[in-house]
matplotlib code that plots the C-alpha trace (Angstrom):
import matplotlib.pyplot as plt

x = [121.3, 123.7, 122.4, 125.5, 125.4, 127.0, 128.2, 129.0, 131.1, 132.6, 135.7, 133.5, 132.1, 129.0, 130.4, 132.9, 130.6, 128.3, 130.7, 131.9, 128.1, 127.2, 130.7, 129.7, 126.4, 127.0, 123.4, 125.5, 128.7, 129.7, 131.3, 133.2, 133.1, 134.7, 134.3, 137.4, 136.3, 132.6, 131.3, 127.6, 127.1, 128.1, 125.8, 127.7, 130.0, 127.5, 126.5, 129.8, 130.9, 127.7, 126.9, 130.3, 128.9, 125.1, 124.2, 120.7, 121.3, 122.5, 123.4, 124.8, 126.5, 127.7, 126.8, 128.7, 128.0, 129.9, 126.9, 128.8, 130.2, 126.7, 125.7, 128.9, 129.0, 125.0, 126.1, 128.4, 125.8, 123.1, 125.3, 126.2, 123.2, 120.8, 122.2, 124.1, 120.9, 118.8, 121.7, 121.8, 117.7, 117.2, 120.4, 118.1, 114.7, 116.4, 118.0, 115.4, 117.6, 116.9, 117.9, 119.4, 119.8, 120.9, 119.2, 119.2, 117.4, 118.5, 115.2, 113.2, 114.0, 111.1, 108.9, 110.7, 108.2, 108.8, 109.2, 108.3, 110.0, 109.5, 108.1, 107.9, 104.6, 105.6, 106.6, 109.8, 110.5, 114.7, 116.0, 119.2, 120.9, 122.4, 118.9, 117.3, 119.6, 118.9, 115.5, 115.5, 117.8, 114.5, 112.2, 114.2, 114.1, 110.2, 109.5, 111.5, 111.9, 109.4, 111.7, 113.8, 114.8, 115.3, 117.0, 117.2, 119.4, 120.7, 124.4, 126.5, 129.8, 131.6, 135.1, 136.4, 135.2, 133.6, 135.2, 133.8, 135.0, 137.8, 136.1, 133.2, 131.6, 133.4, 136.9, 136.8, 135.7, 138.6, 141.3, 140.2, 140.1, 143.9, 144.6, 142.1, 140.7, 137.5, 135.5, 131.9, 128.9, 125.8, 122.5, 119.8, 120.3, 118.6, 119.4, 120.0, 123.5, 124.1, 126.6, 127.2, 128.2, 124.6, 123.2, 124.5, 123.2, 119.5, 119.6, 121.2, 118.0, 115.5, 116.8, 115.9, 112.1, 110.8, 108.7, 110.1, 110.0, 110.9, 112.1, 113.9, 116.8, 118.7, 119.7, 116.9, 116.8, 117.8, 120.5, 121.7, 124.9, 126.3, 125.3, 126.9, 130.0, 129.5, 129.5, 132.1, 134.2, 132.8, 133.2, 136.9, 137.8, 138.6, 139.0, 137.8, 135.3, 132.6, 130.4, 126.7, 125.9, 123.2, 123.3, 123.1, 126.5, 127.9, 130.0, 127.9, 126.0, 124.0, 120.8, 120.4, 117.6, 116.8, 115.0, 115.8, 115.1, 113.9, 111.2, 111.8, 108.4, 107.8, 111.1, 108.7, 105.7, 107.5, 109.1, 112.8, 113.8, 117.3, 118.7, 120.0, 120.3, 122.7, 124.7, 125.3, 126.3, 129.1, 130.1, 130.8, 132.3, 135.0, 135.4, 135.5, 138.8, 140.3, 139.5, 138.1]
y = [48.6, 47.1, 46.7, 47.5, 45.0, 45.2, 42.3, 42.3, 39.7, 39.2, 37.1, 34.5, 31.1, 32.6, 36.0, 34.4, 32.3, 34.9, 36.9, 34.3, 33.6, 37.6, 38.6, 35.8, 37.3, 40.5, 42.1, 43.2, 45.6, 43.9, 45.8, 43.3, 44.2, 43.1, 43.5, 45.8, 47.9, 48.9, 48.0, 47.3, 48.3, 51.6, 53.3, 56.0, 53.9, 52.2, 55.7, 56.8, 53.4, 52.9, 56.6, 56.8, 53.0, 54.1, 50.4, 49.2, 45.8, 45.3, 41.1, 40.6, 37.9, 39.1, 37.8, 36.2, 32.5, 31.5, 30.1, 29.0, 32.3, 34.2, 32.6, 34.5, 37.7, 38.0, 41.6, 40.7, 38.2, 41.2, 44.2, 42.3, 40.0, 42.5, 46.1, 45.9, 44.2, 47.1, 49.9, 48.2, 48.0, 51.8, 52.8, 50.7, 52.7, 55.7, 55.2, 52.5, 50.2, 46.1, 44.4, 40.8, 39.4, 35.6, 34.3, 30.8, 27.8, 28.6, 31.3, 27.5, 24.5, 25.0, 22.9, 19.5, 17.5, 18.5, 15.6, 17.3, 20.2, 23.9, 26.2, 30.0, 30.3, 28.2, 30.3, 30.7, 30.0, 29.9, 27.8, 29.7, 33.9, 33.1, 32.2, 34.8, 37.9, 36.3, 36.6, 40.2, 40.9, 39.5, 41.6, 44.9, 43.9, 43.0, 45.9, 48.5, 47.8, 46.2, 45.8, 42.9, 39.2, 37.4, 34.0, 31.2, 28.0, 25.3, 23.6, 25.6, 24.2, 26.1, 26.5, 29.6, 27.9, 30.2, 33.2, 33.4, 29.8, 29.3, 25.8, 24.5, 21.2, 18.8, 19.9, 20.0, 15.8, 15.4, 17.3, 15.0, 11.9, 12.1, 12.9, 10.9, 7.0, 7.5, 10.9, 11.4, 13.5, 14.1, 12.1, 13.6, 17.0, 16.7, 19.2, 19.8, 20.2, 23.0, 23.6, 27.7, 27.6, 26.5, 28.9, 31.8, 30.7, 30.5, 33.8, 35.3, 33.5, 35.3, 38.6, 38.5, 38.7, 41.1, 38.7, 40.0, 38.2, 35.4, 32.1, 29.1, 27.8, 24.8, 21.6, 18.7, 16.0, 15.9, 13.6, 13.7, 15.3, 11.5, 10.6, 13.5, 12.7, 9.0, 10.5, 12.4, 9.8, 7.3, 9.6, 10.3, 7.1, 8.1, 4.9, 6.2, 4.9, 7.0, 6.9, 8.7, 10.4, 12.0, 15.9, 15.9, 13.7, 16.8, 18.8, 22.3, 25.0, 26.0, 24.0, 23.6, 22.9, 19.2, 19.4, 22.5, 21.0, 23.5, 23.3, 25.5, 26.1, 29.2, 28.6, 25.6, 27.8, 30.1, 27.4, 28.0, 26.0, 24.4, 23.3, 19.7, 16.6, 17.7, 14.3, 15.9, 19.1, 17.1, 15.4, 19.1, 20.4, 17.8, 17.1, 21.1, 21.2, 18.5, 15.9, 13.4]
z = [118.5, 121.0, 124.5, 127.5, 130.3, 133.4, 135.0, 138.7, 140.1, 137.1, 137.9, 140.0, 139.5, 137.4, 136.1, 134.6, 132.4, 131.8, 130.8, 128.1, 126.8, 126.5, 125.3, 122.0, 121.3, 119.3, 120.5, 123.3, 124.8, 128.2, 131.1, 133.3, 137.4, 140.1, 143.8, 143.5, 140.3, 142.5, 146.3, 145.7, 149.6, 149.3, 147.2, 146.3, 144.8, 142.9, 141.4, 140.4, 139.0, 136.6, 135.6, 133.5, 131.8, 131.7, 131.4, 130.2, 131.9, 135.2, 136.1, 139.6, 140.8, 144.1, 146.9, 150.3, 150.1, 153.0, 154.7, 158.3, 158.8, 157.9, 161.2, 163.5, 160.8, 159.9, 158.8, 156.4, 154.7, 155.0, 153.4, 150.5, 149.8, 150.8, 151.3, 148.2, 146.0, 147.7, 146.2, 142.8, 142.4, 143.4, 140.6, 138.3, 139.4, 138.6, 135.3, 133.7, 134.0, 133.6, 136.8, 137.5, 140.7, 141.2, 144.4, 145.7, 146.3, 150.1, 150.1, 150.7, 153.8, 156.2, 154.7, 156.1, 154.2, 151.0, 148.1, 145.4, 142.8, 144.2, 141.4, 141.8, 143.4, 146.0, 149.4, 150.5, 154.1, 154.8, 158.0, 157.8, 157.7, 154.2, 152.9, 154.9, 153.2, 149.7, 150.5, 151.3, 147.9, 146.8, 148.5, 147.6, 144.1, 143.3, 145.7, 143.9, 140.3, 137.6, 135.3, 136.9, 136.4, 139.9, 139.4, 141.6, 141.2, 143.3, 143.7, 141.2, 139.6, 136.9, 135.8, 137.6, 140.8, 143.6, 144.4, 148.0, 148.7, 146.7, 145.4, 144.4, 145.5, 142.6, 143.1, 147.0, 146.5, 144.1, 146.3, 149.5, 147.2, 146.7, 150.4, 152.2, 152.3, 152.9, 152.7, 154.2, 152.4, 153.5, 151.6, 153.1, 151.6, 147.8, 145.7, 141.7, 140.6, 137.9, 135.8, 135.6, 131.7, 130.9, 133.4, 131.8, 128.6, 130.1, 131.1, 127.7, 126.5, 129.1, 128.9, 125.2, 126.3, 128.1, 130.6, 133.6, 137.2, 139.0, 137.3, 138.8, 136.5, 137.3, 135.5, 135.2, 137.9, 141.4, 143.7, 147.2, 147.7, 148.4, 144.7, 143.6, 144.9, 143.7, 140.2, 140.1, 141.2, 138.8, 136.3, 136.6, 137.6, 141.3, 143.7, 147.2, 149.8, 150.1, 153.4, 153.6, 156.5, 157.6, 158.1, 162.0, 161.4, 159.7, 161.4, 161.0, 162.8, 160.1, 159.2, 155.2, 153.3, 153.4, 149.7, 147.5, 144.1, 141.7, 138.9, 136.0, 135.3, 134.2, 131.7, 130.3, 130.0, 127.8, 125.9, 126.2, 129.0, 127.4, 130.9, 130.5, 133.1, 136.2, 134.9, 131.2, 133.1, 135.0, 131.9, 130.0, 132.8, 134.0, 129.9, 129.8, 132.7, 130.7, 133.8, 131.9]

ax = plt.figure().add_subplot(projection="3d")
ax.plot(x, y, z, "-o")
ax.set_aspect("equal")
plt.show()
């Protein structure tokens, strides 16, 4: 029997893909949702969106990403990214309903010594508000529902680009590469690049168990933001200068997490981690938008 899944944010950077991976896999009916077909922070809305789909699955992608302005508009971060997780976990409670909340490797950054791969039993301590609502999506969720997949990942790219910026990282470089001479990009902020289309194919393959919980997914390996950027333009054959600078150089008032790299462990105990190297990622998605 087919399984209905709802997926929330449906026309973003990850919805979209995860729409196009669940849509291919005929164990399940999907039901496409945007931020104008259902407000997550009002739960009424939630209710009387969802009854008239009665969903068994419910994947959101929602969130307000725009970490500057968190800092001005903490609110705003906290009624989506919280509020709005809290709404969708208590629908869940009530009609058994599997829940899927994407969090962020911005939950971690206080530990400023931090070399090594962060699995899910190590503690999250965020150093900004973005991070700090994300967490409490968390919170909600593991305090409300059993039945629930949280999923964090780190530096998302994918073709739709993101729907709260308007752009993800690789085609902000690219636009400033044909405008600019030199761009600047921070080296001291190591992180793992993932591509969203092979996100969304992870979690098809963890919501076919039933081993509920917290999992980090992203791709293999790690970089700075400034070898990032040194890929992509190598890549697509992009002749810029490119200067690393150090995060206090960055024009920002938001701290970020010096080290966010994620292990997928608990993927790799259950043996169906598939995530590739962030480079192969790049590769599929600039080949993918016809770049290279």
């Amino acid at each position: 029997m087919k399984k209905s899944v709802v997926i929330i944010g449906s026309n973003g950077q990850l919805g979209s893909d995860l729409v196009r991976v669940f849509s291919n896999d005929t164990n399940f009916i999907i039901h496409p949702l945007t931020h104008k077909q259902i407000e997550i922070s009002q739960y009424k809305n939630v209710t009387s969106v969802l009854d008239t789909l009665n969903p068994q699955i419910i994947i959101n992608t929602a969130a307000y990403t725009k970490v500057d302005d968190a800092e001005i508009y903490p609110e705003k971060a906290y009624l989506i990214n919280a509020i709005g997780t809290k709404n969708l976990a208590e629908y869940c409670k009530k009609n058994n309903s599997i829940f899927v909340y994407i969090s962020s490797d911005y939950v971690f950054g206080q530990d400023k010594k931090r070399t090594s791969p962060l699995t899910e039993k190590d503690y999250p301590g965020p150093v900004n508000t973005y991070g700090i609502s994300k967490l409490v999506g968390e919170i909600y969720t593991q305090f409300l529902l059993n039945k629930y997949f949280i999923i964090r990942s780190c530096g998302l790219f994918g073709v739709a680009g993101s729907s709260g910026k308007g752009y993800n990282f690789i085609e902000l470089m690219l636009q400033l590469a044909k405008k600019d001479k030199e761009i600047k990009v921070v080296n001291d902020q190591i992180i793992t690049p993932t591509y969203t289309l092979e996100l969304s194919q992870q979690i098809l393959e963890l919501l076919k168990t039933d081993k509920y919980g917290l999992y980090h997914i992203t791709a293999e390996g790690q970089c700075s933001w400034y070898d990032f950027a040194l890929e992509i333009f190598s890549l697509t054959n992009t002749n810029i200068s490119v200067t690393p600078i150090s995060s206090s150089e960055f024009l920002s008032r938001v701290e970020r997490p010096g080290y966010s790299v994620l292990e997928n462990k608990k993927l790799k105990d259950l043996g169906i981690n598939k995530m590739s190297h962030w480079r192969v990622g790049l590769v599929d998605y600039l080949r993918e938008k016809k770049i290279i």
